[in-house]
N, C-alpha and C positions, 0 to 999 in steps of 0.2 A: 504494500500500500504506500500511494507517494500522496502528500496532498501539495498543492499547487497553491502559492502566495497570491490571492486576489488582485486582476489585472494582470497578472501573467500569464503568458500565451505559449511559453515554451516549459517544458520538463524535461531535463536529461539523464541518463542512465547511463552508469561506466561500470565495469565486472568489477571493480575493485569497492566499490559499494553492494551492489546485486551480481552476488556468484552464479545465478543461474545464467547469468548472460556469458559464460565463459563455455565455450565448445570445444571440448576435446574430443580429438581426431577427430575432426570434420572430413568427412568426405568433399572433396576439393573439385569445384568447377570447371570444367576444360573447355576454352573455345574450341568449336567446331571443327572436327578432323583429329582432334589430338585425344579424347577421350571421351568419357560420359560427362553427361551436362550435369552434373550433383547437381540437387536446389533442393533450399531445407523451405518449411512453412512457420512463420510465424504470426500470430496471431495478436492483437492489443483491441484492451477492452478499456474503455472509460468509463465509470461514475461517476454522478454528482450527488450528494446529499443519498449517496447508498441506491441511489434510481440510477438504469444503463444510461449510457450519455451519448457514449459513441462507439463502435467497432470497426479495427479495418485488421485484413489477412492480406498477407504476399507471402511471393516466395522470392527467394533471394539466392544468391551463388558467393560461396567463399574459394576467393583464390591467391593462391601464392607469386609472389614478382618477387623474381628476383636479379640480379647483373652480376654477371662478372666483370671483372674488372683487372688490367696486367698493368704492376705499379715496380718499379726498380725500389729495392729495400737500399740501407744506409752502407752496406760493401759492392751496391750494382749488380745485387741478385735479381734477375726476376720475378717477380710472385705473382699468382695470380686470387686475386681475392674476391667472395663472393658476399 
């Protein structure tokens, strides 16, 4: 339960407040050609005064980016770092 400061329009959520917003091993989103589309469903419900207010459902896709990157280290090794 979050309640929202009168005239306030936004409410935020971060895992480090709400642990249920933290997804371990996610099944991971691939564009197109490179593997399966994972998409999870999430659901939010608002009340006001204990009465439904609002509801909205998506689905959504978590995906990993990452770069590599080749950097000369402090003796003119190469590295490559990701």
């Amino acid at each position: 339960t979050v309640t929202a400061a009168p005239g306030k329009g936004e409410v935020r959520f971060t895992p480090t407040e709400f642990r249920q917003l933290t997804v371990r091993d996610p099944k991971l989103w691939w564009p197109n050609g490179y593997g399966d589309p994972a998409l999870h469903d999430l659901k939010i419900e608002l009340a006001a005064n204990g009465q439904p207010s609002d509801t909205r459902a998506l689905r959504f896709g978590i995906r990993e980016v990452s770069y590599d990157l080749s950097l000369f280290d402090h003796v003119g090794q190469l590295r490559r770092v990701n």
